[in-house]
DSSP file (Angstrom, degrees, kcal/mol; ACC not computed):
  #  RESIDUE AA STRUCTURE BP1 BP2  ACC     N-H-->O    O-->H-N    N-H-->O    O-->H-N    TCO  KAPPA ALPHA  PHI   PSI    X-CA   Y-CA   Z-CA
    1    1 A X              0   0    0      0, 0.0     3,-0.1     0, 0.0    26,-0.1   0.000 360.0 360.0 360.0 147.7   52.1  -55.0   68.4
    2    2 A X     >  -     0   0    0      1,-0.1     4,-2.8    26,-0.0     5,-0.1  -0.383 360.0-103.7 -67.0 159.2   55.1  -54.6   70.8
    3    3 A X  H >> S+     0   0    0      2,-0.2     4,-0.9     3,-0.2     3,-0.8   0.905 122.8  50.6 -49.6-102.1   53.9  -53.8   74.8
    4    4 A X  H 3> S+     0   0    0      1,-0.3     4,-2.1     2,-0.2    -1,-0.2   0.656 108.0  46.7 -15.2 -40.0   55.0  -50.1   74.0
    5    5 A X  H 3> S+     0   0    0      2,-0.2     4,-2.4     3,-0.2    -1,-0.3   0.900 115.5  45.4 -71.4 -42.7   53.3  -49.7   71.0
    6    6 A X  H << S+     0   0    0     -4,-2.8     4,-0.4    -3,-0.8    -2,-0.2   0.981 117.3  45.3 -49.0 -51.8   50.1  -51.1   72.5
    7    7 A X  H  X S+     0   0    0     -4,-0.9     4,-1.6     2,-0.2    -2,-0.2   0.926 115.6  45.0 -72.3 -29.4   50.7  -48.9   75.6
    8    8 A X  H >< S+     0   0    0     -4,-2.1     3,-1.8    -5,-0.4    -2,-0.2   0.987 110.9  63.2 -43.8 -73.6   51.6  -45.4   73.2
    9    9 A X  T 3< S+     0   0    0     -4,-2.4     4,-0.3     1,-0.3    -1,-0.3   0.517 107.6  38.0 -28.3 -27.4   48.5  -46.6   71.3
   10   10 A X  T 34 S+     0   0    0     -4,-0.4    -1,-0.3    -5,-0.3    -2,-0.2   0.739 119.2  39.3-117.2 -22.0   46.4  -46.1   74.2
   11   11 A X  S << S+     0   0    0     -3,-1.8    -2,-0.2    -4,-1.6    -1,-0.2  -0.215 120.5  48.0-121.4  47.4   47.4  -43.2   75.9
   12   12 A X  S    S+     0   0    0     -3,-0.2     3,-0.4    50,-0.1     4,-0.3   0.466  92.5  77.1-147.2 -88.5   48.1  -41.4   72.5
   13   13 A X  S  > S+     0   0    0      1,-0.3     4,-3.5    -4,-0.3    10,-0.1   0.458  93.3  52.5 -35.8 -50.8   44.5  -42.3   70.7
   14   14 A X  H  > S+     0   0    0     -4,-0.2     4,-3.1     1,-0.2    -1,-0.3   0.978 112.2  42.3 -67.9 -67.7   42.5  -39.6   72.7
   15   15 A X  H  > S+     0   0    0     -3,-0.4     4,-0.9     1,-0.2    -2,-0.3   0.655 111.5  51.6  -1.6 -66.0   44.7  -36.7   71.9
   16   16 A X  H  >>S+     0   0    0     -4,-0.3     5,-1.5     1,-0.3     4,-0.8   0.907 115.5  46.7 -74.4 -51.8   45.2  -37.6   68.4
   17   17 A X  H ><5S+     0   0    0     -4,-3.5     3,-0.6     1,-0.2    -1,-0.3   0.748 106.3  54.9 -41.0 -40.9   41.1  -37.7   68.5
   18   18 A X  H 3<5S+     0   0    0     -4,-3.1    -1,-0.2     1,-0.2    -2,-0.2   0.950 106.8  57.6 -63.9 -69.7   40.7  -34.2   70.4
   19   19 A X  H 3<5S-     0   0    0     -4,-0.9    -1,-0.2    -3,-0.4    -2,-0.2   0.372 118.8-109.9 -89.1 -18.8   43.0  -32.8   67.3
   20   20 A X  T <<5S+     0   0    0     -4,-0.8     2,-0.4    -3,-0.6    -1,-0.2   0.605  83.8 110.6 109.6  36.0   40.5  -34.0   64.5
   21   21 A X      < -     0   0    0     -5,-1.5     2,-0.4    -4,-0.1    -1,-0.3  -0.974  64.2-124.9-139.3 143.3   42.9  -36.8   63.3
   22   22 A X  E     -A   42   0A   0     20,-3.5    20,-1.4    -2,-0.4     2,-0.1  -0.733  22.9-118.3 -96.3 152.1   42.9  -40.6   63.4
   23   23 A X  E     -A   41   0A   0     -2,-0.4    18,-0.2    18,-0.2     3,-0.1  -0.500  32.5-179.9 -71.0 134.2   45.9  -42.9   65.0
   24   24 A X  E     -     0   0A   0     16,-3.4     2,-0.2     1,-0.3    17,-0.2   0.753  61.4 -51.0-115.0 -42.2   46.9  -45.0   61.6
   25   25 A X  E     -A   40   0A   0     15,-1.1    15,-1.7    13,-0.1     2,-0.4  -0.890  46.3-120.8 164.6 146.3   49.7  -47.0   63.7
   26   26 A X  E     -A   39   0A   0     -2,-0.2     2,-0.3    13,-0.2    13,-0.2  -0.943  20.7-165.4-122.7 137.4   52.6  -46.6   66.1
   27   27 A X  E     -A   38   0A   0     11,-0.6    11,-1.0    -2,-0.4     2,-0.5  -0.922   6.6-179.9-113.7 135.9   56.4  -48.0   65.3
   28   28 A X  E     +A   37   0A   0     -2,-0.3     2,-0.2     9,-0.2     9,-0.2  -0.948  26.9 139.7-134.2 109.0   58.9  -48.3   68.0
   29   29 A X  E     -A   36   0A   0      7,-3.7     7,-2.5    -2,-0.5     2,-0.4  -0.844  47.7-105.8-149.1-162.2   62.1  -49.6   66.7
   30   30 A X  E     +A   35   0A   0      5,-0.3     2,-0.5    -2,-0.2     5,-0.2  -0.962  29.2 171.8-146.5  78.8   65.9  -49.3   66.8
   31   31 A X        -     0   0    0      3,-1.0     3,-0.1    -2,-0.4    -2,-0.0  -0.876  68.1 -23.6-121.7 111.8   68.2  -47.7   64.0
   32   32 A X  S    S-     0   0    0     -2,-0.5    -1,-0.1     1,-0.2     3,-0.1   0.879 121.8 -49.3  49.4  53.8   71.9  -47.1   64.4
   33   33 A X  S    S+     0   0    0      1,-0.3     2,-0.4    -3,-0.1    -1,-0.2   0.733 120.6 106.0  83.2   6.8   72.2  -47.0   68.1
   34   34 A X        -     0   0    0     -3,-0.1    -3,-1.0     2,-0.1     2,-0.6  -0.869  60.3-146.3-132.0 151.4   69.1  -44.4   68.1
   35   35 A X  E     -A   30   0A   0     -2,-0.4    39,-2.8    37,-0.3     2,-0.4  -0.955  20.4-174.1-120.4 119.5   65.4  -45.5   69.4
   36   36 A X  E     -Ab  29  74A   0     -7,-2.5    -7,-3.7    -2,-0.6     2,-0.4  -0.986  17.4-158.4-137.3 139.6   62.5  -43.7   67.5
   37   37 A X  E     -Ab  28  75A   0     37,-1.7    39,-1.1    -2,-0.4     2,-0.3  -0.831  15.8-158.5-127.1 105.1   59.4  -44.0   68.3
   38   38 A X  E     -Ab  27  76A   0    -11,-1.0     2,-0.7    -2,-0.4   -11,-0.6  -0.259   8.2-164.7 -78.5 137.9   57.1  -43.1   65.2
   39   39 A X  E     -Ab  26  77A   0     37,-2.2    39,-2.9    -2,-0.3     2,-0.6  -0.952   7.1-162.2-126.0 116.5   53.3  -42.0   65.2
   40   40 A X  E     -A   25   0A   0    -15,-1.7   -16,-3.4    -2,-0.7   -15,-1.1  -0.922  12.5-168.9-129.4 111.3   51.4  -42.1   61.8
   41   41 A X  E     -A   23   0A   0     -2,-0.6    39,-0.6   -18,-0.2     2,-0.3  -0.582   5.0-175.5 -94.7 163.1   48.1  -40.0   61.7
   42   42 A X  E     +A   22   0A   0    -20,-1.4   -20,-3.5    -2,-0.2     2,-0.3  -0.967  10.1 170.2-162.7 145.2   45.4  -39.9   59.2
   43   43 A X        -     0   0    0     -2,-0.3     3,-0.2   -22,-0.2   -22,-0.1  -0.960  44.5 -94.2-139.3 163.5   42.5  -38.4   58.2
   44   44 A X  S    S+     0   0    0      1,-0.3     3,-0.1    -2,-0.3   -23,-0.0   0.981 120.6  41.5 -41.1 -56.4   39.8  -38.0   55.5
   45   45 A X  S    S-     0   0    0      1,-0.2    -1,-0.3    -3,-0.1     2,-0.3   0.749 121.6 -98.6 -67.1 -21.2   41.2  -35.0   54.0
   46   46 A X        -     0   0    0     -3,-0.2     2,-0.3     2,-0.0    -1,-0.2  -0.750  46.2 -69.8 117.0-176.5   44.9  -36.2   54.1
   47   47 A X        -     0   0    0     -2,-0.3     2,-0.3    -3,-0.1    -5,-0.0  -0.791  42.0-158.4-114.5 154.4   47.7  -35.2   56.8
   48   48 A X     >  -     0   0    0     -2,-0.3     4,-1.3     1,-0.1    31,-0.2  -0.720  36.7-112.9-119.5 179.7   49.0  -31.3   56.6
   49   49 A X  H  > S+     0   0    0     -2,-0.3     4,-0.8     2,-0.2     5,-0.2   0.699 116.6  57.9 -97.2 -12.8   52.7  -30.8   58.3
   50   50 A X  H >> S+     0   0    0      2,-0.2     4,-2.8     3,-0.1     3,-0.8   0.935  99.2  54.5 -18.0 -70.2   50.2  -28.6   61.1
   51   51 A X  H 3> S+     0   0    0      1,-0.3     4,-2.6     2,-0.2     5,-0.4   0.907 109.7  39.5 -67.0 -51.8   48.6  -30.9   61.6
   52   52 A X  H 3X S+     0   0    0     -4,-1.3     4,-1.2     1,-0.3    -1,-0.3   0.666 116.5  47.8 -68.7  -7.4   51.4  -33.2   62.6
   53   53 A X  H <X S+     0   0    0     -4,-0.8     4,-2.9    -3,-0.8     5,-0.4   0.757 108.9  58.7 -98.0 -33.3   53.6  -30.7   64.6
   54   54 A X  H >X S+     0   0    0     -4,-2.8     4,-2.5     2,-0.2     3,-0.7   0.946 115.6  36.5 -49.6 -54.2   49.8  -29.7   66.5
   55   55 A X  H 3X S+     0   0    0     -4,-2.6     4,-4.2     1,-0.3     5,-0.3   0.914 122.8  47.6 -86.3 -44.3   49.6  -34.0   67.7
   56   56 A X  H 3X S+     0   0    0     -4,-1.2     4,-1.2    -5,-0.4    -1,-0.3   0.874 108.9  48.0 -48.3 -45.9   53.4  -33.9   68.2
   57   57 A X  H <X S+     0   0    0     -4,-2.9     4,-0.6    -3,-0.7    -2,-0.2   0.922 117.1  47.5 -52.5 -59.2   53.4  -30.8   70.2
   58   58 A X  H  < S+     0   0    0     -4,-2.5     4,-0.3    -5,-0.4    -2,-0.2   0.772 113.1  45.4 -60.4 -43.3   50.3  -32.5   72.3
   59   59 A X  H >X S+     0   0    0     -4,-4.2     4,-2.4     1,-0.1     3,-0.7   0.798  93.9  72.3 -68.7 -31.7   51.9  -36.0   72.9
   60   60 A X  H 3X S+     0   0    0     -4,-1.2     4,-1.9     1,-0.3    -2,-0.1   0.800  94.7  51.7 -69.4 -34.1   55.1  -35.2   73.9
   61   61 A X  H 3X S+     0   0    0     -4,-0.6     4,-0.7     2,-0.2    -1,-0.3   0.730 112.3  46.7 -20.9 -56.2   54.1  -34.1   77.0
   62   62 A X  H X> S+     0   0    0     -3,-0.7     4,-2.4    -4,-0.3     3,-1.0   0.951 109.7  50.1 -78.3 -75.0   52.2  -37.1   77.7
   63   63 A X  H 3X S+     0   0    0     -4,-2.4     4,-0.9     1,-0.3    -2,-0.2   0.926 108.2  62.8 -37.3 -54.6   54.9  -39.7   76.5
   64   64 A X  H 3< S+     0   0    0     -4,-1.9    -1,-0.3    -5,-0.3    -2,-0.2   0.852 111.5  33.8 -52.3 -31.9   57.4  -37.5   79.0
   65   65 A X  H << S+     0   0    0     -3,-1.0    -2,-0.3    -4,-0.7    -1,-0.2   0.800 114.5  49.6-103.9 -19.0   55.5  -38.3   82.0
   66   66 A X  H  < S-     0   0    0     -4,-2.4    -1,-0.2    -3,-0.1    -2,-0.2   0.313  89.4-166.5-101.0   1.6   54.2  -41.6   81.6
   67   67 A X     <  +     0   0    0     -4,-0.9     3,-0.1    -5,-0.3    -3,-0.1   0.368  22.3 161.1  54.5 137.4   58.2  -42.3   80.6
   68   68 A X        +     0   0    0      0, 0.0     2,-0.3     0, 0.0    -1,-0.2   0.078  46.1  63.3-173.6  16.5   57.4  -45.6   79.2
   69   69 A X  S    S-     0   0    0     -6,-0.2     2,-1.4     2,-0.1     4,-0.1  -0.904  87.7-116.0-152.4 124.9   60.7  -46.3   76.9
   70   70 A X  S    S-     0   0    0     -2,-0.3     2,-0.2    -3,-0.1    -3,-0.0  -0.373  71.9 -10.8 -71.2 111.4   63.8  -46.5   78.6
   71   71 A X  S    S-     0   0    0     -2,-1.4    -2,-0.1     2,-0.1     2,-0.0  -0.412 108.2 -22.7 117.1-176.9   66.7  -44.0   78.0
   72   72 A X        +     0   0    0     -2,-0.2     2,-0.3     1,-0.0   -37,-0.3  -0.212  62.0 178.7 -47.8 121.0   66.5  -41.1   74.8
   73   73 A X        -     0   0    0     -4,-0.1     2,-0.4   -39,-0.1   -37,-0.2  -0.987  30.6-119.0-133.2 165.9   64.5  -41.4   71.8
   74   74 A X  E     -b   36   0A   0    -39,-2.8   -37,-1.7    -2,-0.3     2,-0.2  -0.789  26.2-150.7-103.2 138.0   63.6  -39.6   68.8
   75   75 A X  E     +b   37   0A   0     -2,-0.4   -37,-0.2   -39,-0.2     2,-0.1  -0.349  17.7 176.3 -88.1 147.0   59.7  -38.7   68.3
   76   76 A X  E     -b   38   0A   0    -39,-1.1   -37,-2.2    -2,-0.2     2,-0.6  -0.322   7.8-170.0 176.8  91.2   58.4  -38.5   64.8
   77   77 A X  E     +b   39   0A   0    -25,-0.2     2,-0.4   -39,-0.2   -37,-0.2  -0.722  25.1 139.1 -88.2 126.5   54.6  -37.8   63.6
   78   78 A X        -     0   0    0    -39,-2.9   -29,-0.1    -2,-0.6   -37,-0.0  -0.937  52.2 -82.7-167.5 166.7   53.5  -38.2   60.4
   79   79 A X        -     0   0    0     -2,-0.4   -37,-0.1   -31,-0.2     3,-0.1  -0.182  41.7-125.6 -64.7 145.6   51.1  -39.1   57.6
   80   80 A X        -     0   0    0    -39,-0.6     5,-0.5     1,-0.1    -1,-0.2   0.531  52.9-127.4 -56.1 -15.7   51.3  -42.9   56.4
   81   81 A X    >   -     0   0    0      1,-0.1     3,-1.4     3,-0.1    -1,-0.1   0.365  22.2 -66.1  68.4 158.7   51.8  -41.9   53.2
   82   82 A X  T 3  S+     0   0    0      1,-0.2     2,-0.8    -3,-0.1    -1,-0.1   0.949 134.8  31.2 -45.7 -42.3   50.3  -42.5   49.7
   83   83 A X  T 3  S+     0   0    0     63,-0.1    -1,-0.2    65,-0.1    65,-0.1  -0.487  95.1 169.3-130.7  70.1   51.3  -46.3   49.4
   84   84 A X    <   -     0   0    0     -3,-1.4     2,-1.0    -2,-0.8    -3,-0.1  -0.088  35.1-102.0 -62.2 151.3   51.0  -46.7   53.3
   85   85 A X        -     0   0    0     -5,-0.5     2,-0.5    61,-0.2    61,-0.3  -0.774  21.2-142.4 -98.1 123.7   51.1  -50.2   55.0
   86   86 A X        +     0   0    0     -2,-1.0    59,-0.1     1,-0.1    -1,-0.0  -0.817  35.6 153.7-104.8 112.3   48.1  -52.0   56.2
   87   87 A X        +     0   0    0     -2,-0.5    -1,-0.1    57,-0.1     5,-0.1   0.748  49.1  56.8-104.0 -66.3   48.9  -53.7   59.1
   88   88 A X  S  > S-     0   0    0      1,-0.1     4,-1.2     4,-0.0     3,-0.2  -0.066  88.2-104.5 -67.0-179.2   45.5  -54.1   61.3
   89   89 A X  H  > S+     0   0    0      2,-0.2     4,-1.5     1,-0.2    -1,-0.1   0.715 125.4  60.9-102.0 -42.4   42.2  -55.8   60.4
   90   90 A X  H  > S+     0   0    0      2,-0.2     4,-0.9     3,-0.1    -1,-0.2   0.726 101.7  55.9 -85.8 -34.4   40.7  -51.9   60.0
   91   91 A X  H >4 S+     0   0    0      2,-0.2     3,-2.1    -3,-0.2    -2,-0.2   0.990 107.3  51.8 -31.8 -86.7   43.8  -51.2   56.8
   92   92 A X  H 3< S+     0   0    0     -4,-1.2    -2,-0.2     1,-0.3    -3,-0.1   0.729 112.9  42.2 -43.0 -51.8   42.4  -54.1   55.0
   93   93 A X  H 3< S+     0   0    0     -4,-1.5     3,-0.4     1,-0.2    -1,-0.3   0.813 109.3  58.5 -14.8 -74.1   38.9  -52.9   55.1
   94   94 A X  S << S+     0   0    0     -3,-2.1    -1,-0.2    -4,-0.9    -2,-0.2   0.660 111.3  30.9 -38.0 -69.9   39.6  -50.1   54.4
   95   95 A X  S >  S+     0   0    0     -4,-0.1     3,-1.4     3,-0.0     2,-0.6  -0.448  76.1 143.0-124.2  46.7   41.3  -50.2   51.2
   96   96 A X  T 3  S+     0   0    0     -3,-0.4    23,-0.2     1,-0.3    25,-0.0  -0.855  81.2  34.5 -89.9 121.4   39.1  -53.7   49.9
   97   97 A X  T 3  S+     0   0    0     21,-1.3    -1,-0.3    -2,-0.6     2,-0.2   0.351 100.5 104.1 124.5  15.8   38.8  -52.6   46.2
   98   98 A X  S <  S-     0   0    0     -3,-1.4     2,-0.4    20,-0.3    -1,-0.4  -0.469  83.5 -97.3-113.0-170.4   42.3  -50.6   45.9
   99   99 A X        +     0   0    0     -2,-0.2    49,-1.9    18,-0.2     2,-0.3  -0.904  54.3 176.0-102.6 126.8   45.7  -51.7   44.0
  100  100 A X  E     -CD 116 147B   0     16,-2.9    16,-3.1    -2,-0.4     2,-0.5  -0.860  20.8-146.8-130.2 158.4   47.7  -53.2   47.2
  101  101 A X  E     -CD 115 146B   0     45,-0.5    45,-2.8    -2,-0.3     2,-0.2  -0.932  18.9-164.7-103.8 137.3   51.4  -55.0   47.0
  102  102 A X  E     -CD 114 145B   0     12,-1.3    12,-2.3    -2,-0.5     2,-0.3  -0.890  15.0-156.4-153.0 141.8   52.3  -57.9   49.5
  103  103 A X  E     -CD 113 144B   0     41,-1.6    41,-2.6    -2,-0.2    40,-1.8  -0.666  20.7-154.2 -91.4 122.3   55.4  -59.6   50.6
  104  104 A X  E     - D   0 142B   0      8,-3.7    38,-0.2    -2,-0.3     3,-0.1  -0.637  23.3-143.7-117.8 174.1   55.1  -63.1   52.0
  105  105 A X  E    S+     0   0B   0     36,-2.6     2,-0.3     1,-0.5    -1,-0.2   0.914  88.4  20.0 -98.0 -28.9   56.9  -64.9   54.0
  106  106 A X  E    S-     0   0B   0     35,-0.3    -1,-0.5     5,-0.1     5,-0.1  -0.994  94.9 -86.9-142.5 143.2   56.5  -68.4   52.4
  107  107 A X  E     -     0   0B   0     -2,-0.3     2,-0.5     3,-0.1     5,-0.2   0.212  34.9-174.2 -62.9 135.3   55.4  -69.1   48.6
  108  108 A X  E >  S-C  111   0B   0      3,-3.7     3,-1.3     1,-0.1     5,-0.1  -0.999  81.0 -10.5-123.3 142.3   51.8  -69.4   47.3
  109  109 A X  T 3  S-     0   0    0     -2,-0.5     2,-0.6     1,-0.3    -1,-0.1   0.899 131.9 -48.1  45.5  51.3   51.4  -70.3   44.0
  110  110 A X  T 3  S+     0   0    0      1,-0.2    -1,-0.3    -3,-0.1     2,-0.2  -0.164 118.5  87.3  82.5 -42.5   55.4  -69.9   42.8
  111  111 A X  E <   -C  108   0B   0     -3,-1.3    -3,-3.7    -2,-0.6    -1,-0.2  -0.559  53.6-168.9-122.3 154.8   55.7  -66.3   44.5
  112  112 A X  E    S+     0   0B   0     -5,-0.2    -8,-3.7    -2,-0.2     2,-0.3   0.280  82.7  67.2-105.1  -1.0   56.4  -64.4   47.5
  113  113 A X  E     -C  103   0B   0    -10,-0.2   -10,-0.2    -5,-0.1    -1,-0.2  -0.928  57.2-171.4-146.3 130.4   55.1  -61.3   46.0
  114  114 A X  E     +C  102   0B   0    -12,-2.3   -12,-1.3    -2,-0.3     2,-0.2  -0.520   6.3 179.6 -71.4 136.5   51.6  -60.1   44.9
  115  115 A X  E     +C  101   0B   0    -14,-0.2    16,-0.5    -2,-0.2     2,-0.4  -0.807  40.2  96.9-139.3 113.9   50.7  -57.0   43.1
  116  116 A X  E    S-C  100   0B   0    -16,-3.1   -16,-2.9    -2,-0.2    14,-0.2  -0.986  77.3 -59.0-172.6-174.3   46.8  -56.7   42.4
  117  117 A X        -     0   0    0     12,-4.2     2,-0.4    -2,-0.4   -17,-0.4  -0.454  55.6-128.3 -54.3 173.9   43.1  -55.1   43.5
  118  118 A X        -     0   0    0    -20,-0.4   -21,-1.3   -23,-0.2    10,-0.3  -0.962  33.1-178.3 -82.6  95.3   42.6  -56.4   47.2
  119  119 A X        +     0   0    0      8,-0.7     9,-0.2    -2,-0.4     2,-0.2   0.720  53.7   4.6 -84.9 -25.7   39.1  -57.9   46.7
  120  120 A X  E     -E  127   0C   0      7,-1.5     7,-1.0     2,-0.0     2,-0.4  -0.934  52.0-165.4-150.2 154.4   38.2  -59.4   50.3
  121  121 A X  E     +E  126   0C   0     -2,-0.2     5,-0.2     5,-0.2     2,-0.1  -0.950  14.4 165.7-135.2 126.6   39.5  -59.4   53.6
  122  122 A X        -     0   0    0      3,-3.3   -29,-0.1    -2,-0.4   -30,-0.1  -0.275  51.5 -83.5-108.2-144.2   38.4  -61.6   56.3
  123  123 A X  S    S+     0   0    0      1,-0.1     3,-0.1    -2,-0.1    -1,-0.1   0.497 127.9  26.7 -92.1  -0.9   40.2  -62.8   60.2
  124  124 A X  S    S+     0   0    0      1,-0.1    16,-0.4    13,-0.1     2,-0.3   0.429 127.1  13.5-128.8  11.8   42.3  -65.3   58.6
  125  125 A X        -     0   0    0     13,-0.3    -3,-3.3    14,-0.2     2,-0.3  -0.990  45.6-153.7-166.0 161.3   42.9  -64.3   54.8
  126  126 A X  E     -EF 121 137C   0     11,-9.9    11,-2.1    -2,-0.3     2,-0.4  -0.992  15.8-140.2-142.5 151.5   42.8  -61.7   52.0
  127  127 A X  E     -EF 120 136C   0     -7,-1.0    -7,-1.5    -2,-0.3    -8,-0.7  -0.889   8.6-169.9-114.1-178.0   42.5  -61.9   48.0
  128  128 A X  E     - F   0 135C   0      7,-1.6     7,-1.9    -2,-0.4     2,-0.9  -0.998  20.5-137.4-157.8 107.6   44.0  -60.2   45.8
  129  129 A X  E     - F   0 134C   0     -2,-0.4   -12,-4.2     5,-0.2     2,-0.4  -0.808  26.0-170.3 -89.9 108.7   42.9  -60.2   41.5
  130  130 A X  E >  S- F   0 133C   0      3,-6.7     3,-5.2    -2,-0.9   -14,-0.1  -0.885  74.2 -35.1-105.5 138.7   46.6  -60.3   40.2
  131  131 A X  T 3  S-     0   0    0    -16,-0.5    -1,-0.2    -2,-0.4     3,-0.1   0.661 125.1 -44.1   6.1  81.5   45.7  -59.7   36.3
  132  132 A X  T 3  S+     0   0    0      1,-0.1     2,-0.4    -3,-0.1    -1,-0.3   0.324 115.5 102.9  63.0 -14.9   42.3  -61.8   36.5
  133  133 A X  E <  S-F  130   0C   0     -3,-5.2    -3,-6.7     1,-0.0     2,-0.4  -0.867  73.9-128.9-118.0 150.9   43.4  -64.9   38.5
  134  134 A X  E     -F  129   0C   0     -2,-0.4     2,-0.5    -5,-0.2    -5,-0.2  -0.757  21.3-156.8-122.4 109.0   42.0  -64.4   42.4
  135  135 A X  E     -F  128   0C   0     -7,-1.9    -7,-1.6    -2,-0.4     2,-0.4  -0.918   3.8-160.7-107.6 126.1   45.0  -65.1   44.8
  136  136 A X  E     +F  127   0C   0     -2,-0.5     2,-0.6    -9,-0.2    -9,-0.2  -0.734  15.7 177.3 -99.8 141.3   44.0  -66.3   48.6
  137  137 A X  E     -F  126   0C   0    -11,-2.1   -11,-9.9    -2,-0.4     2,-0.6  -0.973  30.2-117.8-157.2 138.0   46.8  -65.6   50.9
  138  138 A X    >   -     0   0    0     -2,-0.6     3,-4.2   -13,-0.3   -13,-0.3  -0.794  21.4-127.1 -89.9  96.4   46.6  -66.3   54.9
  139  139 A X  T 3  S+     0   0    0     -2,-0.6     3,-0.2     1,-0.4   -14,-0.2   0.345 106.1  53.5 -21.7 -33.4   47.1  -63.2   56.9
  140  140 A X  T 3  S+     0   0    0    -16,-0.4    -1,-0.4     1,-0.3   -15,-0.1   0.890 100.3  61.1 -79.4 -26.9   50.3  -65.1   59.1
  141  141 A X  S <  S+     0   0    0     -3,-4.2   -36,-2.6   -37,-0.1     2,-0.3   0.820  86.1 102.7 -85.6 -27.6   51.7  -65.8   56.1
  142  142 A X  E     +D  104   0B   0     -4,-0.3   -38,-0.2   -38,-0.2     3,-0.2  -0.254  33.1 167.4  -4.9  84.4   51.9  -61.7   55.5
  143  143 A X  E    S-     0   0B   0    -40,-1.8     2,-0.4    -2,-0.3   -39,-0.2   0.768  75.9  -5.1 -96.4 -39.9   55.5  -60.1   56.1
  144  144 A X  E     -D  103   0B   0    -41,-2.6   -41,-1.6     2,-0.0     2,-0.4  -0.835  57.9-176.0-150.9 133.6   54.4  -56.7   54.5
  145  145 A X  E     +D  102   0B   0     -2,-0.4     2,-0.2   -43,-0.2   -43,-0.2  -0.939  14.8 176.6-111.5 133.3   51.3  -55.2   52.7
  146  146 A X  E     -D  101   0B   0    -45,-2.8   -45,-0.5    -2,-0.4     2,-0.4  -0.680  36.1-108.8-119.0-168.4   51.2  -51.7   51.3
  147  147 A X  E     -D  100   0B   0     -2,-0.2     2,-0.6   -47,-0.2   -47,-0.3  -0.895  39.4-140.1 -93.6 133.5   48.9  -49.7   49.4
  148  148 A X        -     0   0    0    -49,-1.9     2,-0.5    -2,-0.4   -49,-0.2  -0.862   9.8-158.9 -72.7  95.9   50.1  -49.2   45.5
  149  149 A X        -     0   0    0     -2,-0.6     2,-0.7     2,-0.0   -66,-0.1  -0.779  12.7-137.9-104.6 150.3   49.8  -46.2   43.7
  150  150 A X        -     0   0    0     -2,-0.5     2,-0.6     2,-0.0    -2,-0.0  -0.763  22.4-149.9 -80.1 107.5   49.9  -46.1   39.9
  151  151 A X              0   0    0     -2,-0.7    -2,-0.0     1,-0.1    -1,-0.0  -0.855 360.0 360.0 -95.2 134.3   52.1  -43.1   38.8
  152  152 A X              0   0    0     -2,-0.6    -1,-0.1     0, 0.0    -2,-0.0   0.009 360.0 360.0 -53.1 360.0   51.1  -41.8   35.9
């Protein structure tokens, strides 16, 4: 995580707690001249658009006074979504027995992309049963994991 996100991430985290929702992950990036700095909450039950204007409503405040990205930016809470990205150690966990995609940065076994169950994750590696064969792939070697969903 960038220094901003870390620091957002930390003075964020209670709030979001107070509000009955957990912190899924903070983005701070850079799109056409504009800086937005993105907040994805999560909970059992799922995310309501309430819910996200309550933690939005509650942060902004916070974010204003601890000023802690220079010059304007745009604010934006919301649910991770169905086929959400598992970035931290706590993702992976998480979702060990669900249908995940991942994007690599350099090839294992002929490909740079995975689609399968996630069967294990440890601190340096995760597999993944692509149609029966049991794929090990080394966490640096990661450029994006989502979650998958099958529509029907």
């Amino acid at each position: 995580m960038s220094r901003i996100t870390d620091l957002v991430s930390d003075l964020v985290s209670p709030v979001i707690e107070k509000a009955g929702v957990s912190l899924w992950d903070v983005e701070f990036e850079r799109v056409g001249g504009e800086q937005y700095l993105r907040i994805y909450i999560d909970s059992e039950n799922g995310i309501y658009i309430d819910q996200c204007e309550e933690v939005s409503k509650a942060i902004d405040p916070l974010l204003d006074e601890a000023d802690l990205i220079d010059g304007p930016y745009i604010l934006e809470v919301s649910s991770p979504g169905i086929e959400r990205a598992l970035k931290k150690p706590e993702h992976f966990r998480r979702y060990v027995g669900s249908l995940i995609e991942v994007k690599l940065y350099k090839v294992v076994e002929g490909s740079k992309r995975f689609s399968g169950t996630l069967q294990s994750y440890t601190d340096n590696h995760i597999a993944i049963d692509v149609s029966g064969a049991l794929v090990t792939i080394p966490l640096d070697n990661i450029a994006k994991a989502n979650l998958k969903y099958e529509w029907q």
